[in-house]
C-alpha positions as protocol buffer text, in pm:
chain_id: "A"
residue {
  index: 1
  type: UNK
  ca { x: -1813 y: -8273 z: -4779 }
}
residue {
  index: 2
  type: UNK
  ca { x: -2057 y: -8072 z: -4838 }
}
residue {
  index: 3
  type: UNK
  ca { x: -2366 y: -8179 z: -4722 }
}
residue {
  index: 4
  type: UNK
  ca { x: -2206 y: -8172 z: -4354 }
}
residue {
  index: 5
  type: UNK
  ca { x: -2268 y: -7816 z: -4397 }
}
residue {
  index: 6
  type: UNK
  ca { x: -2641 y: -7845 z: -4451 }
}
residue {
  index: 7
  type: UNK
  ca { x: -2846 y: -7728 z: -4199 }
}
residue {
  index: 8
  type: UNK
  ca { x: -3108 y: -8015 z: -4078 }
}
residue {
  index: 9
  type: UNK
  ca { x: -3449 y: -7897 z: -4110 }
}
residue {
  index: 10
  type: UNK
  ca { x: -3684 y: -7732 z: -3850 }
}
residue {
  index: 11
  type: UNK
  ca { x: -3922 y: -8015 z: -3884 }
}
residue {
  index: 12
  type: UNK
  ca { x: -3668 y: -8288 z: -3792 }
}
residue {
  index: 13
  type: UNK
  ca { x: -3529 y: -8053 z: -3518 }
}
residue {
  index: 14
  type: UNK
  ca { x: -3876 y: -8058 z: -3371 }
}
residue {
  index: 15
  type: UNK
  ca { x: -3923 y: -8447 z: -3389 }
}
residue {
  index: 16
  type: UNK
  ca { x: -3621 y: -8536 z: -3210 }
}
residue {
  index: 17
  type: UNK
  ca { x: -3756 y: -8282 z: -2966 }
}
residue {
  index: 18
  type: UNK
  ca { x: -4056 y: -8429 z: -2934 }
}
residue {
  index: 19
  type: UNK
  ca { x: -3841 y: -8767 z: -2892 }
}
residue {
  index: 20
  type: UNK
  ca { x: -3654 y: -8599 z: -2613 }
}
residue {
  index: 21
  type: UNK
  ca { x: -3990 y: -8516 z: -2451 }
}
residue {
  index: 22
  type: UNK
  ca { x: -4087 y: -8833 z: -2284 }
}
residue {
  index: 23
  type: UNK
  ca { x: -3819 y: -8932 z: -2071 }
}
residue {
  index: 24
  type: UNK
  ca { x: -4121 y: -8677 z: -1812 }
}
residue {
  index: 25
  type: UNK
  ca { x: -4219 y: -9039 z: -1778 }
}
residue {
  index: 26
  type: UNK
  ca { x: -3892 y: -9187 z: -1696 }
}
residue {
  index: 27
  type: UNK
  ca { x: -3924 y: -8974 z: -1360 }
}
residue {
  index: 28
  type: UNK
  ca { x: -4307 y: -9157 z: -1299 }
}
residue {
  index: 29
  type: UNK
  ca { x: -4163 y: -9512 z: -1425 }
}
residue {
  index: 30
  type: UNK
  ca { x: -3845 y: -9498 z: -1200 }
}
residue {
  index: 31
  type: UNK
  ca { x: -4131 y: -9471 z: -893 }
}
residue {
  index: 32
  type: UNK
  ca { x: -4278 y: -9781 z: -998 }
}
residue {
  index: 33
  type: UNK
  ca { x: -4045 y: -10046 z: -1063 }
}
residue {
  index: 34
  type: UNK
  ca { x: -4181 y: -10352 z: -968 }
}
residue {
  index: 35
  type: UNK
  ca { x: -3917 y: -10519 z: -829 }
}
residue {
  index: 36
  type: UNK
  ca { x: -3826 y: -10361 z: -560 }
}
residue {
  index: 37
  type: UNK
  ca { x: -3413 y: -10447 z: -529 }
}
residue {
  index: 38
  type: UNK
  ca { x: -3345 y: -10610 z: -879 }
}
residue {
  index: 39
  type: UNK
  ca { x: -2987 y: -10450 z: -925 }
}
residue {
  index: 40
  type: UNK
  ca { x: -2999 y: -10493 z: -1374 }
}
residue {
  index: 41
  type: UNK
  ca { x: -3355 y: -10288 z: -1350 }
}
residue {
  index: 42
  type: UNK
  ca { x: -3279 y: -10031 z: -1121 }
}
residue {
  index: 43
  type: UNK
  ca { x: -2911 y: -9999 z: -1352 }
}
residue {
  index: 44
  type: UNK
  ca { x: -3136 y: -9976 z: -1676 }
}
residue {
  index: 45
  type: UNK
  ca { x: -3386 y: -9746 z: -1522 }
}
residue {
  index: 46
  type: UNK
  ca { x: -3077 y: -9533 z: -1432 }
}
residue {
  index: 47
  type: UNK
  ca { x: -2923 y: -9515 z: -1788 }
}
residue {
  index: 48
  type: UNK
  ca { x: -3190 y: -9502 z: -1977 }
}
residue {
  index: 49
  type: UNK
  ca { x: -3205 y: -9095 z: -1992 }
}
residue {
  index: 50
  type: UNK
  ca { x: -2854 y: -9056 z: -2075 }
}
residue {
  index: 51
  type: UNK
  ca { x: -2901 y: -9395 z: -2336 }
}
residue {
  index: 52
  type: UNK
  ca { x: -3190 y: -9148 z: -2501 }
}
residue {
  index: 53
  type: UNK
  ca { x: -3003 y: -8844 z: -2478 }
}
residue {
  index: 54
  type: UNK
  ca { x: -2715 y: -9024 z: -2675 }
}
residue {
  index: 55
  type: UNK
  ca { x: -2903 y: -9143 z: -2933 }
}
residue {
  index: 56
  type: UNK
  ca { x: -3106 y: -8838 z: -2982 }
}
residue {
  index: 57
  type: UNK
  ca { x: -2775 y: -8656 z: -2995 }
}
residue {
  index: 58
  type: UNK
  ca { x: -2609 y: -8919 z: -3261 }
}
residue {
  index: 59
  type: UNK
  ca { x: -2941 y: -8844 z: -3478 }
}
residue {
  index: 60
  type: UNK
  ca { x: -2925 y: -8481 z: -3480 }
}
residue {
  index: 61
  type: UNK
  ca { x: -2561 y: -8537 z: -3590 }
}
residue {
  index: 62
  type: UNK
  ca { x: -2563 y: -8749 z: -3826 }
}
residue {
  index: 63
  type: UNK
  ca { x: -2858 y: -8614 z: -4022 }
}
residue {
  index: 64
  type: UNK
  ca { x: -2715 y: -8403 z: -4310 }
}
residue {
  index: 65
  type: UNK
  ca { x: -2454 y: -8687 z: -4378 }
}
residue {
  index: 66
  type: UNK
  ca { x: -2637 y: -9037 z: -4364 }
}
residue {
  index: 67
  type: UNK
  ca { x: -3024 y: -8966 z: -4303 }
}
residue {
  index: 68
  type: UNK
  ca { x: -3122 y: -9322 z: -4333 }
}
residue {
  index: 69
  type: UNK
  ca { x: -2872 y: -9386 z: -4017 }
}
residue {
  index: 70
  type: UNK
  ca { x: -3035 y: -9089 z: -3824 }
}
residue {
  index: 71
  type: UNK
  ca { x: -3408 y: -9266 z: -3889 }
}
residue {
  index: 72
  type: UNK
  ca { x: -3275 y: -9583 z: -3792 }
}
residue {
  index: 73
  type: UNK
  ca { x: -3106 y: -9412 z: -3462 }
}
residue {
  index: 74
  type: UNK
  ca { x: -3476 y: -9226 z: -3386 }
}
residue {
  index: 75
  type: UNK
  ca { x: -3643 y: -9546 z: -3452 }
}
residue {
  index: 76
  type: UNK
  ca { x: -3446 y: -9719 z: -3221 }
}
residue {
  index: 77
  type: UNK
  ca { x: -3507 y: -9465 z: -2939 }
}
residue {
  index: 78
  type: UNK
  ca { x: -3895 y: -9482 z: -2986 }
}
residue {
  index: 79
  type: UNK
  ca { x: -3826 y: -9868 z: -2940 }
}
residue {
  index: 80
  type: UNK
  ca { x: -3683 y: -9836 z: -2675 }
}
residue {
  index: 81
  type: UNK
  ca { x: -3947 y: -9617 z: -2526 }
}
residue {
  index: 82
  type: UNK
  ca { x: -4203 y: -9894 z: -2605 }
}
residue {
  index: 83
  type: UNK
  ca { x: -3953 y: -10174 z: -2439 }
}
residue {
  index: 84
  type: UNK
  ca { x: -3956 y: -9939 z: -2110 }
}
residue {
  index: 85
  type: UNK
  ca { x: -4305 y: -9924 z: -2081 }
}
residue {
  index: 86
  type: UNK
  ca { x: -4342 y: -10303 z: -2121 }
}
residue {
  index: 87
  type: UNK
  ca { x: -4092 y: -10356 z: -1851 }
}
residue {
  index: 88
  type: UNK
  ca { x: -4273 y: -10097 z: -1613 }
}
residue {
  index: 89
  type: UNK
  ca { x: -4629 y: -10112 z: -1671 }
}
residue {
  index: 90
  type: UNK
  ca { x: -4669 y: -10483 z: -1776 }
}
residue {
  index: 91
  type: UNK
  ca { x: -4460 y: -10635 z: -1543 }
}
residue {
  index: 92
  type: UNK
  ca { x: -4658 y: -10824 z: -1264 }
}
residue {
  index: 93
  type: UNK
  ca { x: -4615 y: -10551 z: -924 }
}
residue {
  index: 94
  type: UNK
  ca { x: -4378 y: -10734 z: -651 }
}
């Protein structure tokens, strides 16, 4: 019990804000979705700040308990910034 007392340190506090930082680029890839009335991407597109936000918020949570489970929650987050880019930008334009 007690290490959900710790504090988390300032250098993880600062990666999951720099984790935070580019959903910026969810604004310029919700402009250019390339299909212009699929229904699932424009549904994805729309969760995906609040998905990030969740995840990011688990991590910072989680971190003085189980800090392999926090890793595993930021790496999943960064994957998922690399699977929205490969939906937006590689995606053949409608």
């Amino acid at each position: 019990m007690a290490k959900e007392n710790e504090k988390r340190p300032l250098w993880y506090v600062m990666l999951l804000f720099l984790s935070v930082l580019p959903i910026v680029v969810w604004f310029v890839a919700f402009q250019r979705l390339p299909i212009g009335d699929d229904g699932t991407m424009r549904f994805l597109m729309t969760v995906f700040p609040f998905y990030v936000f969740g995840v990011i918020a688990m991590a910072y949570y989680v971190y003085p308990s189980r800090r392999e489970v926090a890793w595993i929650l930021l790496a999943l987050a960064w994957l998922s910034y690399l699977s929205l880019a490969a939906l937006i930008w590689l995606a053949p334009p409608a």
